[in-house]
MOPAC internal coordinates of N, CA, C and O (Angstrom, degrees):
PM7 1SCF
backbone

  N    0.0000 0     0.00 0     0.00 0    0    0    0
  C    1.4453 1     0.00 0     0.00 0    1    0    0
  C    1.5317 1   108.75 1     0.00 0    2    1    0
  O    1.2310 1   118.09 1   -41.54 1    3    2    1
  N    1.6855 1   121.25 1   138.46 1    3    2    1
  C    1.2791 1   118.79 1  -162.13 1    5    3    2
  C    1.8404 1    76.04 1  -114.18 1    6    5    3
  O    1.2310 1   126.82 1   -23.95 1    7    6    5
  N    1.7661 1   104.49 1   156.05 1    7    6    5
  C    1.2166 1   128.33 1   163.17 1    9    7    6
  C    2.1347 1   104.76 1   -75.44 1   10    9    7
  O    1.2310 1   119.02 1   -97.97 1   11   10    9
  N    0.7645 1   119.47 1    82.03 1   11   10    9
  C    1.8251 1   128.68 1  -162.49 1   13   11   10
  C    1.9884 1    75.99 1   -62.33 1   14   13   11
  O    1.2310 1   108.48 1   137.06 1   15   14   13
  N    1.1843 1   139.14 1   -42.94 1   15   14   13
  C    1.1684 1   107.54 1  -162.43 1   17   15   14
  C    1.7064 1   125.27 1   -95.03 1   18   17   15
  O    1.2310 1   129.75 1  -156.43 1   19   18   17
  N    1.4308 1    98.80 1    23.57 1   19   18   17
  C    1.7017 1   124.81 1   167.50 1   21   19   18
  C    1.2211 1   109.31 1  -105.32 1   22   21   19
  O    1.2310 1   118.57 1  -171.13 1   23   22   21
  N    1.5385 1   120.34 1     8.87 1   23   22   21
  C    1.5375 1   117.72 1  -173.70 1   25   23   22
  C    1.4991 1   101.17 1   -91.96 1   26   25   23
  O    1.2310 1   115.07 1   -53.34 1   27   26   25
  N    1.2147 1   126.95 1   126.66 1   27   26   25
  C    1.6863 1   115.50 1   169.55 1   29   27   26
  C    1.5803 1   125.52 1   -61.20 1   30   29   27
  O    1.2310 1   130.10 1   145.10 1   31   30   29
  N    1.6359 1    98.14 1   -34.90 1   31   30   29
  C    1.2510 1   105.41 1   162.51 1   33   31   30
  C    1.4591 1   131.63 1   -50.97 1   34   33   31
  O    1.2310 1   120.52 1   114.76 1   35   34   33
  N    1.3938 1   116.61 1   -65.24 1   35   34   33
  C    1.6287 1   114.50 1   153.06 1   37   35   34
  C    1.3323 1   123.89 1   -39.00 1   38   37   35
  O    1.2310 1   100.90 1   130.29 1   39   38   37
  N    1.6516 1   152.31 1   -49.71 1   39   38   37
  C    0.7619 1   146.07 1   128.91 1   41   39   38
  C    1.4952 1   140.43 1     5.15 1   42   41   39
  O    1.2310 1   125.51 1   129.78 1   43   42   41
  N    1.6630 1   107.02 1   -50.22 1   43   42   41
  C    1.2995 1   119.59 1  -145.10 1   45   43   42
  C    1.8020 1    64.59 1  -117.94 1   46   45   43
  O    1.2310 1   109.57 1   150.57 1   47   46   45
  N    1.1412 1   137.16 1   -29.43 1   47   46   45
  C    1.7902 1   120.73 1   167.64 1   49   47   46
  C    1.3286 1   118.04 1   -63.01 1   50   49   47
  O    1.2310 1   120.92 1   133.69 1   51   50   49
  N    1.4260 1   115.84 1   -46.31 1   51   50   49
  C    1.2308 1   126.93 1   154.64 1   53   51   50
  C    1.2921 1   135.52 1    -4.12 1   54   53   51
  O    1.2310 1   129.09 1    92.49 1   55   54   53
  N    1.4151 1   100.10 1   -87.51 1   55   54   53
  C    1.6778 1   133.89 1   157.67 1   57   55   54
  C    1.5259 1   104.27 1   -50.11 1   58   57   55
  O    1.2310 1   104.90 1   145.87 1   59   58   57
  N    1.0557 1   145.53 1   -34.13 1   59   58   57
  C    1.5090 1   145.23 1  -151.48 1   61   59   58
  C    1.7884 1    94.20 1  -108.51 1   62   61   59
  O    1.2310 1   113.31 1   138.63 1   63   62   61
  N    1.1732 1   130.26 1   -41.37 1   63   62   61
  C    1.5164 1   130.88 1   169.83 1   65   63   62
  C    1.6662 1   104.62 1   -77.87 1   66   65   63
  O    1.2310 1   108.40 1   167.01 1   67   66   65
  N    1.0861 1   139.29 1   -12.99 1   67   66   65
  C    1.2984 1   120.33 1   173.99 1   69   67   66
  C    1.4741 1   111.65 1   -76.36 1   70   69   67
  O    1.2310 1   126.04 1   138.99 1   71   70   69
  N    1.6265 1   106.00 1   -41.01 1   71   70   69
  C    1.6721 1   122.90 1   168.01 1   73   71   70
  C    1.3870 1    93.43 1   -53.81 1   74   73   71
  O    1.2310 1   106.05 1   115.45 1   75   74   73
  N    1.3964 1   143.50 1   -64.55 1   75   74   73
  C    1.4696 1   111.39 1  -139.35 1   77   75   74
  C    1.9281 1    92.68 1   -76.00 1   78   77   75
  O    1.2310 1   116.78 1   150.94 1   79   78   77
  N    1.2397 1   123.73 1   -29.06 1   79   78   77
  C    1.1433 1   124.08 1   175.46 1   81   79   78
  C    1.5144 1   104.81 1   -39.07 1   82   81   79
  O    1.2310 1   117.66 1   120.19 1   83   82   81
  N    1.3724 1   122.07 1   -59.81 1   83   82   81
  C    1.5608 1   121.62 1  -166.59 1   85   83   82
  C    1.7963 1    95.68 1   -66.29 1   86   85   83
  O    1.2310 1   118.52 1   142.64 1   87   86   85
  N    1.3073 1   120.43 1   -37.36 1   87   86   85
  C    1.3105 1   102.87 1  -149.78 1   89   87   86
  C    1.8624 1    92.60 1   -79.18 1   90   89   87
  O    1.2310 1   121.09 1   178.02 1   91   90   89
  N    1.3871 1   115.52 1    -1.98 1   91   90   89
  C    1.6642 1   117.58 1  -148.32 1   93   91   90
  C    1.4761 1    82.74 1   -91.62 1   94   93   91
  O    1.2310 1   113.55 1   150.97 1   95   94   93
  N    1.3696 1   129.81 1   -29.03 1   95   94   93
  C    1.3252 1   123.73 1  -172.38 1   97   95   94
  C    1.6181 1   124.04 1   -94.52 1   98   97   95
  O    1.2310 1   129.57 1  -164.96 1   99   98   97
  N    1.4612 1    99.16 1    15.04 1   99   98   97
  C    1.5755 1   123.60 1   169.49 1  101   99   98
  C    1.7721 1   111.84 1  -105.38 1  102  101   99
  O    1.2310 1   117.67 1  -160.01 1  103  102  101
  N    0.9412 1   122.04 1    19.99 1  103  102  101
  C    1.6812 1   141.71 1  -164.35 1  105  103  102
  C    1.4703 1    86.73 1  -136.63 1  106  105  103
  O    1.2310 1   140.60 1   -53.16 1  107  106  105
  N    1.7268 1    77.63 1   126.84 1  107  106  105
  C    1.6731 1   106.92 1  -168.91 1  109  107  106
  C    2.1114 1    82.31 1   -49.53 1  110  109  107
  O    1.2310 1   124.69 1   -16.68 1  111  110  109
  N    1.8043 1   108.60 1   163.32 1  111  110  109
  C    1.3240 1   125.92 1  -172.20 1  113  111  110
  C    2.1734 1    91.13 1   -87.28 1  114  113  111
  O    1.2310 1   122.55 1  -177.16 1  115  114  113
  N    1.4340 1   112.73 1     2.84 1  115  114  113
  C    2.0385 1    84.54 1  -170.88 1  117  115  114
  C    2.0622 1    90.65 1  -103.62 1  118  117  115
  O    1.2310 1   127.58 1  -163.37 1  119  118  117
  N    1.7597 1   103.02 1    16.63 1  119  118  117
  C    1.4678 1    89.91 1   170.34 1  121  119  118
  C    1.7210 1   114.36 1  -119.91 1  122  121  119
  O    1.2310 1   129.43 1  -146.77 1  123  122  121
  N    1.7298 1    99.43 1    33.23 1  123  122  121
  C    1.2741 1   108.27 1  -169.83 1  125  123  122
  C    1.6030 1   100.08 1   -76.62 1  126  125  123
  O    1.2310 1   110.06 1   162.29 1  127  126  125
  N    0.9439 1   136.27 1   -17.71 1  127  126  125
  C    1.7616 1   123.19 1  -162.28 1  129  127  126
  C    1.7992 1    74.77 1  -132.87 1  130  129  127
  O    1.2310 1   113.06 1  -111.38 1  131  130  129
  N    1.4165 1   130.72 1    68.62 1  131  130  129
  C    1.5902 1   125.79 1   175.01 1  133  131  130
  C    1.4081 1    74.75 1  -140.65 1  134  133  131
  O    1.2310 1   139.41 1    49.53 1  135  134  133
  N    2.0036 1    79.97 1  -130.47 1  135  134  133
  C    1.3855 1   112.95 1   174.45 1  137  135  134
  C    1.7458 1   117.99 1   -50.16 1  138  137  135
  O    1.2310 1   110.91 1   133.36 1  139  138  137
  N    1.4366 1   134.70 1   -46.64 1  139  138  137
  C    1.0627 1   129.92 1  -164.64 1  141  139  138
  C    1.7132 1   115.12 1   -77.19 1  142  141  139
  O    1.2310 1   122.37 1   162.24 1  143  142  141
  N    1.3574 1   113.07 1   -17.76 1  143  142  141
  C    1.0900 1   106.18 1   140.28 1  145  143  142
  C    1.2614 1   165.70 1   -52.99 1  146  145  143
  O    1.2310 1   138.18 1   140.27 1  147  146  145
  N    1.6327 1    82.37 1   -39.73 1  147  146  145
  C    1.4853 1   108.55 1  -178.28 1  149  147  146
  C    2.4485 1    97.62 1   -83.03 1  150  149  147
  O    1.2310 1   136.36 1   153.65 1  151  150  149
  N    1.0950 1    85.94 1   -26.35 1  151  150  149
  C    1.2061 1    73.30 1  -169.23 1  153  151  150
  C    1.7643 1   103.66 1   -86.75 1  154  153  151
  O    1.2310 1   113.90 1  -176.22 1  155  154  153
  N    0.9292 1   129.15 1     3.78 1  155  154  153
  C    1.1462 1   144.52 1   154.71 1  157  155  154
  C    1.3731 1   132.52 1   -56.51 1  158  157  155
  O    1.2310 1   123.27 1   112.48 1  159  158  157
  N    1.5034 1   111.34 1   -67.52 1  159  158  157
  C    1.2018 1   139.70 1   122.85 1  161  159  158
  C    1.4749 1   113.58 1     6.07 1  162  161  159
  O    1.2310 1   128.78 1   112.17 1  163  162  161
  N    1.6249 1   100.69 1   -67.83 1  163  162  161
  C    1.6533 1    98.02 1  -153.18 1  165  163  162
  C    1.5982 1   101.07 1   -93.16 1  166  165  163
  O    1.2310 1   121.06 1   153.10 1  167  166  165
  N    1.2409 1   115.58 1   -26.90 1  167  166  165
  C    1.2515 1   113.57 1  -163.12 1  169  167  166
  C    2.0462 1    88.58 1   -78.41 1  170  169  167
  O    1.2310 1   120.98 1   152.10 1  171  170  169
  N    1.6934 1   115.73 1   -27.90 1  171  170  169
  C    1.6794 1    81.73 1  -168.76 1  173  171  170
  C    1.0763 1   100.30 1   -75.16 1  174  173  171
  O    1.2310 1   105.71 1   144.75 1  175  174  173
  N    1.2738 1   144.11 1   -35.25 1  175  174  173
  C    1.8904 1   142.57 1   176.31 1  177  175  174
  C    1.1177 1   115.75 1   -37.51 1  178  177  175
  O    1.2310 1   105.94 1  -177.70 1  179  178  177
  N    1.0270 1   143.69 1     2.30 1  179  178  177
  C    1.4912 1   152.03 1  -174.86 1  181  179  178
  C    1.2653 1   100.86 1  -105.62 1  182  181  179
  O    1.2310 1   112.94 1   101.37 1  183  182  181
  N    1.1544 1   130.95 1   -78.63 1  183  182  181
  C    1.5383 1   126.38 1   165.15 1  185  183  182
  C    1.7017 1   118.23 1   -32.76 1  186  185  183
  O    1.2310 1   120.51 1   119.89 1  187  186  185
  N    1.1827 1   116.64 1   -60.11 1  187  186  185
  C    1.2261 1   147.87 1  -169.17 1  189  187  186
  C    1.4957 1    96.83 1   -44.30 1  190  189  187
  O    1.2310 1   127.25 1    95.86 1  191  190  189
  N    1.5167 1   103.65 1   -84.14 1  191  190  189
  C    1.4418 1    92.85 1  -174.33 1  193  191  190
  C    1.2611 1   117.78 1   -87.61 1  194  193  191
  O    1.2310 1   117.07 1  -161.42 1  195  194  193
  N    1.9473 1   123.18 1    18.58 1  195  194  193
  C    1.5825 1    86.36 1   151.03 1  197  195  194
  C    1.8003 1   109.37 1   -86.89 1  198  197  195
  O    1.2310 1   114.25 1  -178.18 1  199  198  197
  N    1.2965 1   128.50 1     1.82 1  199  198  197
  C    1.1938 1   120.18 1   170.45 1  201  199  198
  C    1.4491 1   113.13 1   -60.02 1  202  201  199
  O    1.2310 1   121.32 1   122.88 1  203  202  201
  N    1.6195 1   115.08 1   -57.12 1  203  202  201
  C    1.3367 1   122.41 1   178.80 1  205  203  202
  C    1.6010 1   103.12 1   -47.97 1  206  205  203
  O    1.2310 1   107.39 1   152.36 1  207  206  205
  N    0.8799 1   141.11 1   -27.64 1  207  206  205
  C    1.4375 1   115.19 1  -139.20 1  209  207  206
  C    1.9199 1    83.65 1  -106.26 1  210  209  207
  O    1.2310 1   125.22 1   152.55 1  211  210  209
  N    1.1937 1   107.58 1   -27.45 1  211  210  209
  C    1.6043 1   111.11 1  -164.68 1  213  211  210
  C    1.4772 1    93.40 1   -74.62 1  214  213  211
  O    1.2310 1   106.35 1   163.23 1  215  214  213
  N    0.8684 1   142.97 1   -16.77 1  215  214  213
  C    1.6661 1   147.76 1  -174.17 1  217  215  214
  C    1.6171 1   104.87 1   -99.41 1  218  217  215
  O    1.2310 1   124.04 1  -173.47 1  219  218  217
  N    1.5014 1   109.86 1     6.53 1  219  218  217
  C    1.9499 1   104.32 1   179.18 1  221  219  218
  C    1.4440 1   103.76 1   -98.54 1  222  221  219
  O    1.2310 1   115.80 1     8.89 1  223  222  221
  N    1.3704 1   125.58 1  -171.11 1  223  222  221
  C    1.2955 1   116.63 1  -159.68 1  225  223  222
  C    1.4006 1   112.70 1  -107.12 1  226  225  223
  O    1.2310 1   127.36 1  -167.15 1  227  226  225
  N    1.4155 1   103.44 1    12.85 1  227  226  225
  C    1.6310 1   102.48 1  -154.90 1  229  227  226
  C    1.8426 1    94.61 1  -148.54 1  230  229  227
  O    1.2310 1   115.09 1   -48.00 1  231  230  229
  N    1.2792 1   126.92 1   132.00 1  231  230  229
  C    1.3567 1   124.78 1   132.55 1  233  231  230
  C    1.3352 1   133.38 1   -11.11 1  234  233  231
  O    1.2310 1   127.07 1   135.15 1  235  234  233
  N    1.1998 1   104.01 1   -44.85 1  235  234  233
  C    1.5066 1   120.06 1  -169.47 1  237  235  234
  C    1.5444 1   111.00 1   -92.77 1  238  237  235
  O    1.2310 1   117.38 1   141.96 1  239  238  237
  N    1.3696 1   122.59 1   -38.04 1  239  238  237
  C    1.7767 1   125.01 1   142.64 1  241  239  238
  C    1.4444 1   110.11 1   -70.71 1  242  241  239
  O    1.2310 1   110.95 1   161.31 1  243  242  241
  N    1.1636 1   134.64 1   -18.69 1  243  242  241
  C    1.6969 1   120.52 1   169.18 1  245  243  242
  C    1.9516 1    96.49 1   -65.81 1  246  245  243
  O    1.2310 1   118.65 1   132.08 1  247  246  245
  N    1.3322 1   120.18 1   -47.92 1  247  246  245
  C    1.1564 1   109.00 1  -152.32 1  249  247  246
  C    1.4812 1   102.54 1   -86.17 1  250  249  247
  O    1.2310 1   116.02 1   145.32 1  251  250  249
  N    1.4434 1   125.16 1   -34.68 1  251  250  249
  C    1.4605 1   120.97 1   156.67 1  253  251  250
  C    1.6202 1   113.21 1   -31.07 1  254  253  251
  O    1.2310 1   112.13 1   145.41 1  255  254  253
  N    1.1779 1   132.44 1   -34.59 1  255  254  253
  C    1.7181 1   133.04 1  -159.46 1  257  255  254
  C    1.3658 1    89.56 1  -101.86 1  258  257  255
  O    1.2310 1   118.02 1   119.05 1  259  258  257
  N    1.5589 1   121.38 1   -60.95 1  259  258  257
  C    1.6715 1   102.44 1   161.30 1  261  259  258
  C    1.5350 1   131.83 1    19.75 1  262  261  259
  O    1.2310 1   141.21 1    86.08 1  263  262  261
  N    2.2847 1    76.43 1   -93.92 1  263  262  261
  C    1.6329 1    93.36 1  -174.75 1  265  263  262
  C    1.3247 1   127.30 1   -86.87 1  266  265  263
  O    1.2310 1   119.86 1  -165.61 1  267  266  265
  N    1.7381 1   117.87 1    14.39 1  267  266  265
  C    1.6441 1   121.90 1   138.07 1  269  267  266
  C    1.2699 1    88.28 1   -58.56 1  270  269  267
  O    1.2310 1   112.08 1    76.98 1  271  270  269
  N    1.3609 1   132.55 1  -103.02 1  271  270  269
  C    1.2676 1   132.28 1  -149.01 1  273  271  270
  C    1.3744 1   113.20 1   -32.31 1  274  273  271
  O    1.2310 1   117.57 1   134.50 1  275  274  273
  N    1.3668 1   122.22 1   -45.50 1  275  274  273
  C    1.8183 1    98.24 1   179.94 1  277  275  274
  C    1.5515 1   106.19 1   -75.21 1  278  277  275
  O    1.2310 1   116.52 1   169.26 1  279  278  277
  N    1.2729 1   124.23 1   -10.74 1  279  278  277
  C    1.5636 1   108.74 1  -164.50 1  281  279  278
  C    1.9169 1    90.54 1   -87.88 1  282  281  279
  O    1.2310 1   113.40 1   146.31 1  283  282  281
  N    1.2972 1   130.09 1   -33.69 1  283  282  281
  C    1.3604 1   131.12 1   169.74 1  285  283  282
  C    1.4426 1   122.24 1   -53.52 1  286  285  283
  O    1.2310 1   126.14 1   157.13 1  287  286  285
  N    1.4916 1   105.80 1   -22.87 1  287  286  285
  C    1.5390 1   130.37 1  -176.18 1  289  287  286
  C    1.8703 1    90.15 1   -82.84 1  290  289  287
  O    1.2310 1   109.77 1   133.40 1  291  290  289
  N    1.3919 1   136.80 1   -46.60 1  291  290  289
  C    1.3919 1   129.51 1  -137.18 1  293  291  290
  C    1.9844 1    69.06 1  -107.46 1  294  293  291
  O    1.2310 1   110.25 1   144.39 1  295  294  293
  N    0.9825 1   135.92 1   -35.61 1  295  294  293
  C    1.6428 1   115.20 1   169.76 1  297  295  294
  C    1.4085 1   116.39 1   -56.72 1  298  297  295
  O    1.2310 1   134.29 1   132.73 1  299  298  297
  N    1.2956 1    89.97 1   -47.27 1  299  298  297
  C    1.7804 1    80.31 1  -168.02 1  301  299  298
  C    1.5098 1   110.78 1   -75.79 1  302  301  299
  O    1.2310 1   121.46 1   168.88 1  303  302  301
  N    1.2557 1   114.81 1   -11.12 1  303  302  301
  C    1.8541 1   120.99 1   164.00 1  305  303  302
  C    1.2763 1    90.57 1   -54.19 1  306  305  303
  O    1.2310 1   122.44 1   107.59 1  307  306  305
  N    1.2009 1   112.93 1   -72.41 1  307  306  305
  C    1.8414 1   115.72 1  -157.95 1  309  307  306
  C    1.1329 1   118.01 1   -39.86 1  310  309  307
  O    1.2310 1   127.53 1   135.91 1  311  310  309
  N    1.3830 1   103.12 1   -44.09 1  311  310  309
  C    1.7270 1   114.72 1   163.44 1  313  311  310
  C    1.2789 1   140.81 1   -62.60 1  314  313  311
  O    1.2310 1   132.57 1   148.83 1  315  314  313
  N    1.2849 1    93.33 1   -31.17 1  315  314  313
  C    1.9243 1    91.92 1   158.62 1  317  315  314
  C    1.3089 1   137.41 1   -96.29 1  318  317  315
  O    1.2310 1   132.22 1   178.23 1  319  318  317
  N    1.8221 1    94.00 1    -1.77 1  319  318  317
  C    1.7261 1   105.63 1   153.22 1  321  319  318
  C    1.8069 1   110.28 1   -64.88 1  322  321  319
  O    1.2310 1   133.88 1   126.60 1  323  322  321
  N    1.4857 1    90.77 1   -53.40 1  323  322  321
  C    1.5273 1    82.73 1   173.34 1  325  323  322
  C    1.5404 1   148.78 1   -55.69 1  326  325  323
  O    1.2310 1   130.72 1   151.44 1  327  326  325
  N    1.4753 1    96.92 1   -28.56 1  327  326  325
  C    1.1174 1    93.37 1   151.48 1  329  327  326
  C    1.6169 1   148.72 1   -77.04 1  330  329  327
  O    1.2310 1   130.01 1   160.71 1  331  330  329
  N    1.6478 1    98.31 1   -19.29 1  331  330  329
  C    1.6956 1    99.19 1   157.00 1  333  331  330
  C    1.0309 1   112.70 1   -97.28 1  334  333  331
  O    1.2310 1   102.80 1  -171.54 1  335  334  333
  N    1.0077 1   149.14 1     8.46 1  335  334  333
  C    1.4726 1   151.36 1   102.63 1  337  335  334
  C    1.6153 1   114.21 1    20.83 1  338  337  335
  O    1.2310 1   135.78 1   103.40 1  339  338  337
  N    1.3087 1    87.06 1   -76.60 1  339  338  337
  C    1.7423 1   127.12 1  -158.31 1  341  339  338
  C    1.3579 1   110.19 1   -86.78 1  342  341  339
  O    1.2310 1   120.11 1   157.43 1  343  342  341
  N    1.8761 1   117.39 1   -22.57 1  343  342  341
  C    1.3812 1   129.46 1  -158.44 1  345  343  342
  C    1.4968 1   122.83 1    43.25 1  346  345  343
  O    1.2310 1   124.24 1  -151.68 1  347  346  345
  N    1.3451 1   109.47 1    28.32 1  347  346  345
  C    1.5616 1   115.86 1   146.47 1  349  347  346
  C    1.3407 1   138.97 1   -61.38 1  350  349  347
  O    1.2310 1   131.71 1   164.71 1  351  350  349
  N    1.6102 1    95.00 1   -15.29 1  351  350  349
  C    1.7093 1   102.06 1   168.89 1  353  351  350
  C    1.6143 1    98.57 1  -142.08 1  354  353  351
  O    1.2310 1   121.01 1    -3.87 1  355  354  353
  N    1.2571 1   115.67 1   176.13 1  355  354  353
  C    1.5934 1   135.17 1  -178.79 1  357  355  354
  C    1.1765 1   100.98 1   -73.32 1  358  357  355
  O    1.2310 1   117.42 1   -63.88 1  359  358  357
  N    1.3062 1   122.52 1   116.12 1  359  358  357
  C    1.4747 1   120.12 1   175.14 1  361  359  358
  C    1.3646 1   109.49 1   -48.53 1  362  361  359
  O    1.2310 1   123.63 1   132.72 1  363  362  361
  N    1.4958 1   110.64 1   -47.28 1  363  362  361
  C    1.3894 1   109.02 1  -173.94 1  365  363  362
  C    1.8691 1   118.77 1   -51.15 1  366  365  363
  O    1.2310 1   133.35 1   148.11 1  367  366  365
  N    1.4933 1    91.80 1   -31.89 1  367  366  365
  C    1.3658 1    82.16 1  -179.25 1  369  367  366
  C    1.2273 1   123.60 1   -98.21 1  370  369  367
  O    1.2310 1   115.98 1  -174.37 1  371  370  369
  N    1.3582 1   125.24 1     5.63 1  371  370  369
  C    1.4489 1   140.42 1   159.41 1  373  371  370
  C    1.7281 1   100.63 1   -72.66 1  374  373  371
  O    1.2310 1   130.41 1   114.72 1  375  374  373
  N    1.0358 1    97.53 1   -65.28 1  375  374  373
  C    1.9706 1    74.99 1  -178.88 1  377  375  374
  C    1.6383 1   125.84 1   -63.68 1  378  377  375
  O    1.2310 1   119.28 1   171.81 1  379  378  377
  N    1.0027 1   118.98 1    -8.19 1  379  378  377
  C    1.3155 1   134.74 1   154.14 1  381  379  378
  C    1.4350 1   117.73 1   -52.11 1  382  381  379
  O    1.2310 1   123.81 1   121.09 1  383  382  381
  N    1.4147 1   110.29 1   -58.91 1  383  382  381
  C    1.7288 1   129.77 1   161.32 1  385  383  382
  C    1.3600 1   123.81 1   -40.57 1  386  385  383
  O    1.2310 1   128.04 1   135.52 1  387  386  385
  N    1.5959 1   102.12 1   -44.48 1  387  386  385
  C    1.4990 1   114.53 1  -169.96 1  389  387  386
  C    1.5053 1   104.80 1   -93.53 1  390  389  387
  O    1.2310 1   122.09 1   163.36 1  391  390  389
  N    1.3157 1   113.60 1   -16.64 1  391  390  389
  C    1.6270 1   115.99 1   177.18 1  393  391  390
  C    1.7180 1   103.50 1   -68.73 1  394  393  391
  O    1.2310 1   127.27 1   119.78 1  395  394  393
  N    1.3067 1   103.62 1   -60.22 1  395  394  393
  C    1.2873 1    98.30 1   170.01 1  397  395  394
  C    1.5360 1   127.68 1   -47.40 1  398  397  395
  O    1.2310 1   112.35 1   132.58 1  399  398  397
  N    1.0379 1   132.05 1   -47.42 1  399  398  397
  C    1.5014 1   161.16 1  -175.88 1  401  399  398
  C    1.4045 1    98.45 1   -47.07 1  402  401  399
  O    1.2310 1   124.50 1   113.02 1  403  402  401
  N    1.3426 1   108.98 1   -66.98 1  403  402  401
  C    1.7864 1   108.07 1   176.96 1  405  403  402
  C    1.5110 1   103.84 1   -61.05 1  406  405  403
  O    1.2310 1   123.36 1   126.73 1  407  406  405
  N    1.1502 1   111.17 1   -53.27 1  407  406  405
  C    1.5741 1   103.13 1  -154.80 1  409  407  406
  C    1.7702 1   101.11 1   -56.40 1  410  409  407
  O    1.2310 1   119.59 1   137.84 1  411  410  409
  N    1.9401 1   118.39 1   -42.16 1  411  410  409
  C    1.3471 1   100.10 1   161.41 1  413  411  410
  C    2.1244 1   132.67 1   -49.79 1  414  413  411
  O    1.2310 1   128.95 1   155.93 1  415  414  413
  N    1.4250 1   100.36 1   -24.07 1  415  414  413
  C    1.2316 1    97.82 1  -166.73 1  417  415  414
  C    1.9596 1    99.39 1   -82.80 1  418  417  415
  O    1.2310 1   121.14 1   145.64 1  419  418  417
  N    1.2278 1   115.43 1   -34.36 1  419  418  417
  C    1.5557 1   105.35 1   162.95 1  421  419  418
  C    1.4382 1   129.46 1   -64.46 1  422  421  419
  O    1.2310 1   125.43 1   167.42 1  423  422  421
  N    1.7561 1   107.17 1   -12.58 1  423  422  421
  C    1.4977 1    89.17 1  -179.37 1  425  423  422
  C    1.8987 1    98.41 1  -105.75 1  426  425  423
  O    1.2310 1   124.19 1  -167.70 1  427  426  425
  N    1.2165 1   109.57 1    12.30 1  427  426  425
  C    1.7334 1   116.53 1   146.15 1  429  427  426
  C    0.7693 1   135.24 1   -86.61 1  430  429  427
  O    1.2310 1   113.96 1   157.80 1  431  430  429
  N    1.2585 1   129.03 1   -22.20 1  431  430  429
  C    1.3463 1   145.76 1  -177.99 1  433  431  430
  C    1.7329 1    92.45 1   -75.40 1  434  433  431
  O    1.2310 1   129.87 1    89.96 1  435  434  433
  N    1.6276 1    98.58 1   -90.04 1  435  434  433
  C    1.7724 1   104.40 1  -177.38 1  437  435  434
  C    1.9240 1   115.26 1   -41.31 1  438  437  435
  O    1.2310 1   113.61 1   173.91 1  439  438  437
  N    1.0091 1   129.69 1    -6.09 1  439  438  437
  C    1.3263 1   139.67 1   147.25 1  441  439  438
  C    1.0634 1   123.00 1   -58.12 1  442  441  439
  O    1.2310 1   118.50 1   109.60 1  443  442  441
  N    1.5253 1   120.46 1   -70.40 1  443  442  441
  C    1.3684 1   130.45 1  -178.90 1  445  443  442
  C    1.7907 1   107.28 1   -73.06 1  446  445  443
  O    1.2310 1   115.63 1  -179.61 1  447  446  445
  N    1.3946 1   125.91 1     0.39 1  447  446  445
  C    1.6656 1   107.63 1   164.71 1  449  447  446
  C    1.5114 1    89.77 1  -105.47 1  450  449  447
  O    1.2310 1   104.10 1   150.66 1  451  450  449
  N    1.3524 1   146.93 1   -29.34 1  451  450  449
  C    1.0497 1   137.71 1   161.37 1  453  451  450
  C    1.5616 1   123.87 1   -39.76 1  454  453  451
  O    1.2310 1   129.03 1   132.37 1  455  454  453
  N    1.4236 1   100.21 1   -47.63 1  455  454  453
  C    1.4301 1    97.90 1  -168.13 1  457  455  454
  C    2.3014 1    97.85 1   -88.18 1  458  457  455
  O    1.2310 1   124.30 1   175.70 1  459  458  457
  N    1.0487 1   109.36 1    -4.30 1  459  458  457
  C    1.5625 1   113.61 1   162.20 1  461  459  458
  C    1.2576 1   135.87 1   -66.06 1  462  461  459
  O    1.2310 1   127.37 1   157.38 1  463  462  461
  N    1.7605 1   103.43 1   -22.62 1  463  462  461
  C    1.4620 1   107.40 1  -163.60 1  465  463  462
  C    1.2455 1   110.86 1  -117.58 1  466  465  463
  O    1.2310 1   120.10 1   180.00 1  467  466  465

């Protein structure tokens, strides 16, 4: 069993879903039950299940919850293409979002072959 709240990664998801929260409430209010949900949605599952997964009994169910979490991580990318896409948000500050976004999804990634071998 891993302590999920000594992980930097969880942490640094943490911090990165409170932002999309602020940025979700700058999106016009008729895409509240759309996209801003969904990106809501995706960004808390990232945290979420690497908590769940660090509380299973095995490595091998820690790293299953992982790769929810990175595949919730590669939605909520999609989603903040879409939204500068769409110019519902500042491009500038969507790639800002997504800078962060990868850099969480590499330090899951290099975790989960770490925690494989």
């Amino acid at each position: 069993m891993h302590n999920f709240e000594n992980l930097q990664f969880w942490k640094r998801s943490i911090e990165l879903t409170k932002k999309i929260y602020l940025v979700c409430s700058k999106i016009e209010k008729d895409e509240k039950f759309g996209l801003i949900s969904q990106m809501k949605r995706s960004a808390v599952s990232i945290p979420s299940n690497i908590a769940e997964g660090s509380g299973r009994n095995s490595d091998k169910e820690f790293n299953h919850f992982l790769a929810i979490a990175l595949g919730s991580s590669f939605e909520l990318q999609t989603q903040l293409i879409l939204t500068k896409e769409l110019q519902l948000l500042e491009a500038n500050n969507v790639d800002i979002l997504i800078l962060e976004l990868k850099e969480i999804q590499r330090m899951i990634y290099t975790f989960k072959n770490n925690l494989n071998k």
